[in-house]
N, C-alpha and C positions, 0 to 999 in steps of 0.2 A: 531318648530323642529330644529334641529339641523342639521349642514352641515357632513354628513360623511366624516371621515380621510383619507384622500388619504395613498396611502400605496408607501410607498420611502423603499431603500436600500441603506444604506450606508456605513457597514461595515461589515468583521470576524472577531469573535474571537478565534482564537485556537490556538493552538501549538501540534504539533505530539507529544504525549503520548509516540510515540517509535522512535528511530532511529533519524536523522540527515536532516533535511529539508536542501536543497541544496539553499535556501535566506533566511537565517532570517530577513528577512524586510519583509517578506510578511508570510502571516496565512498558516497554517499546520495543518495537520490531517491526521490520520491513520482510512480504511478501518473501520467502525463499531462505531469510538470515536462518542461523541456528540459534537457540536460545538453552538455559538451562535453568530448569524446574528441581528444587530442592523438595525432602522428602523425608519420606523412610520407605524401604521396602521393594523398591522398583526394576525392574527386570526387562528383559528382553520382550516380555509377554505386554509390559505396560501399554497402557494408550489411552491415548490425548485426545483429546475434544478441543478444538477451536471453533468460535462462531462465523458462521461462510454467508455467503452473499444468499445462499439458500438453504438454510438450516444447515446442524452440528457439522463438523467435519473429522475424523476419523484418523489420524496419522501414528504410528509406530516410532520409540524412539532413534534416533540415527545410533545414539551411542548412549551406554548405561555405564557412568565412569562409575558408582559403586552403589548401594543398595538405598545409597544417600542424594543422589544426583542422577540426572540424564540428559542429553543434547539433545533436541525436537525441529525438526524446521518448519518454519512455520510455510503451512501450503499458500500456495497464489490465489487462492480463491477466500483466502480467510480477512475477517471486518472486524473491526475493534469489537471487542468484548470478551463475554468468557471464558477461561480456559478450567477445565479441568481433567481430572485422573480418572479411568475406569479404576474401580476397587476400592479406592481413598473410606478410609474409613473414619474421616470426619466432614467427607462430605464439601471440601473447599473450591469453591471455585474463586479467582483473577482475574480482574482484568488488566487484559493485554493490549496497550493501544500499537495499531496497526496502521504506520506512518505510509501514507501515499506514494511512489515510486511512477515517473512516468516515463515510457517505452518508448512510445511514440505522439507525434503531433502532426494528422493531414489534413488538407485543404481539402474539402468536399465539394465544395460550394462556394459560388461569390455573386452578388448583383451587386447594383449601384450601392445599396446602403446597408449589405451585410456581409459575413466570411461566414463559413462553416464548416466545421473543423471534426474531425474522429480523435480524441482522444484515447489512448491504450494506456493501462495503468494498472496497476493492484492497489487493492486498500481504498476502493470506490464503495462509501457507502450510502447510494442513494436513497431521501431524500435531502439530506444535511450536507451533498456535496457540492462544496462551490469551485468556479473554473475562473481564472484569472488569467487574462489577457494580457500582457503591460499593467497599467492602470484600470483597467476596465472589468468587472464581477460580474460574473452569470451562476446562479443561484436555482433555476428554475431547469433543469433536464428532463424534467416528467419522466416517463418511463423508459428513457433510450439507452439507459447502465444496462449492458449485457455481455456478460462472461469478460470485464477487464475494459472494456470500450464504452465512450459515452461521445453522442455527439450533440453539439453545443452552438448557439449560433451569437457572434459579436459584432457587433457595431463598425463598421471600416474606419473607425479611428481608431482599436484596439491594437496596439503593436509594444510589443516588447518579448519577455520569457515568460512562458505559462508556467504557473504552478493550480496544483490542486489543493484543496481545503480539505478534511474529511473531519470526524468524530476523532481520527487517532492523530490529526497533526496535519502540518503544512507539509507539501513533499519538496523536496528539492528544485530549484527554476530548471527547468526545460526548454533549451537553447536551440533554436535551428541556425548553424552556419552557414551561411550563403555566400557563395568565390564571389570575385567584384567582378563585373563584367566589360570585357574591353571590345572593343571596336574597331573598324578601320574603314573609315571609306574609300569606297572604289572610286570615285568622280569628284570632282567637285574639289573648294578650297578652304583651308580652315578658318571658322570665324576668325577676326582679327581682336 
C-alpha cells in the first residue's frame, strides 16, 4: 500500500478581475471570482478558510484539477486576509487581497447641504473603508457596513463616479447613467 499525500499549501493564484489591488505583489480577487490554490494532496474533501466580514468562512473547492491544484470562489462575504487549507500540514496561511466590487448606488436622503446614499458592494471592510464621491472622501461610516451595504453621507458638491477604498484595493468607478431629459411646452413661446 501506498503512503497517503500529505496535503501542503503553498500558494494563490489570482488577480482581481475588477478594480485595482492596493499590492501587486500579493494575490487578488474580487467577491464571486474563482481562484487556484497550489498544493499537494487536495481533493474533493478539501476546504478553505477565507476571512469574512464576521469571522472564518468555510467554502469547498469548485474544482480539484489534480492532487496539486483546486479552483475555490471566493464567497461574497469574504475581507482581505487569510486564507487557508483544512489539513495543510505546514500550517500556511495567504493573504488574499479582496478588491471592492460595487452593485449598486442609492440616493437615501438629501437636504440643503447633504446626499445620502446606500452603497451595495463586497470586499467592504469596515473601519479602513473609504467612499469617494467625484472628488469628495468619506472615511467615517461608523457602524452602518451590513451584510454588502454601507450608508454614507456627502456634501451637495460631491458629483462624479463612486469608487470604494478598502484594505484589498480600489474597486472599479461606479457610474450612474441618467437619459437627458427633454421637454415641450404646452403654451407659451420660446425664449428668443
Amino acid at each position: 500500500t501506498s503512503q497517503p499525500i500529505e496535503r501542503t499549501f503553498s500558494e494563490i493564484r489570482s488577480v482581481a478581475g475588477s478594480g485595482t489591488p492596493a499590492d501587486d505583489d500579493l494575490p487578488s480577487a474580487n467577491a464571486g471570482q474563482g481562484i487556484v490554490l497550489i498544493g499537494t494532496g487536495f481533493d474533493a474533501d478539501s476546504t478553505v478558510f477565507f476571512a469574512g466580514e464576521r469571522g472564518l468562512i468555510a467554502v469547498q473547492p469548485a474544482a480539484v484539477h489534480s492532487d496539486k491544484a483546486m479552483t475555490v470562489v471566493v464567497p461574497s462575504e469574504a475581507v482581505t486576509g487569510e486564507v487557508s487549507v483544512s489539513g495543510d500540514q505546514t500550517d500556511s496561511r495567504f493573504t488574499l487581497q479582496v478588491v471592492p466590487t460595487i452593485s449598486n448606488v442609492e440616493l437615501e436622503d438629501r437636504n440643503n447641504e447633504s446626499f445620502t446614499f446606500r452603497v451595495t458592494a463586497t470586499g467592504l471592510t469596515d473601519p479602513a473603508t473609504v467612499y469617494r464621491f467625484g472628488s469628495v472622501s468619506v472615511s467615517d461610516v461608523g457602524s452602518n457596513i451590513d451584510r454588502g451595504e454601507a450608508q454614507t453621507t456627502f456634501s451637495r458638491d460631491a458629483f462624479g463616479p463612486v469608487v470604494v477604498v478598502s484594505l484589498g484595493g480600489t474597486s472599479a468607478p461606479f457610474v450612474v447613467e441618467i437619459d437627458p431629459l427633454e421637454s415641450k411646452a404646452f403654451s407659451g413661446a420660446p425664449a428668443p
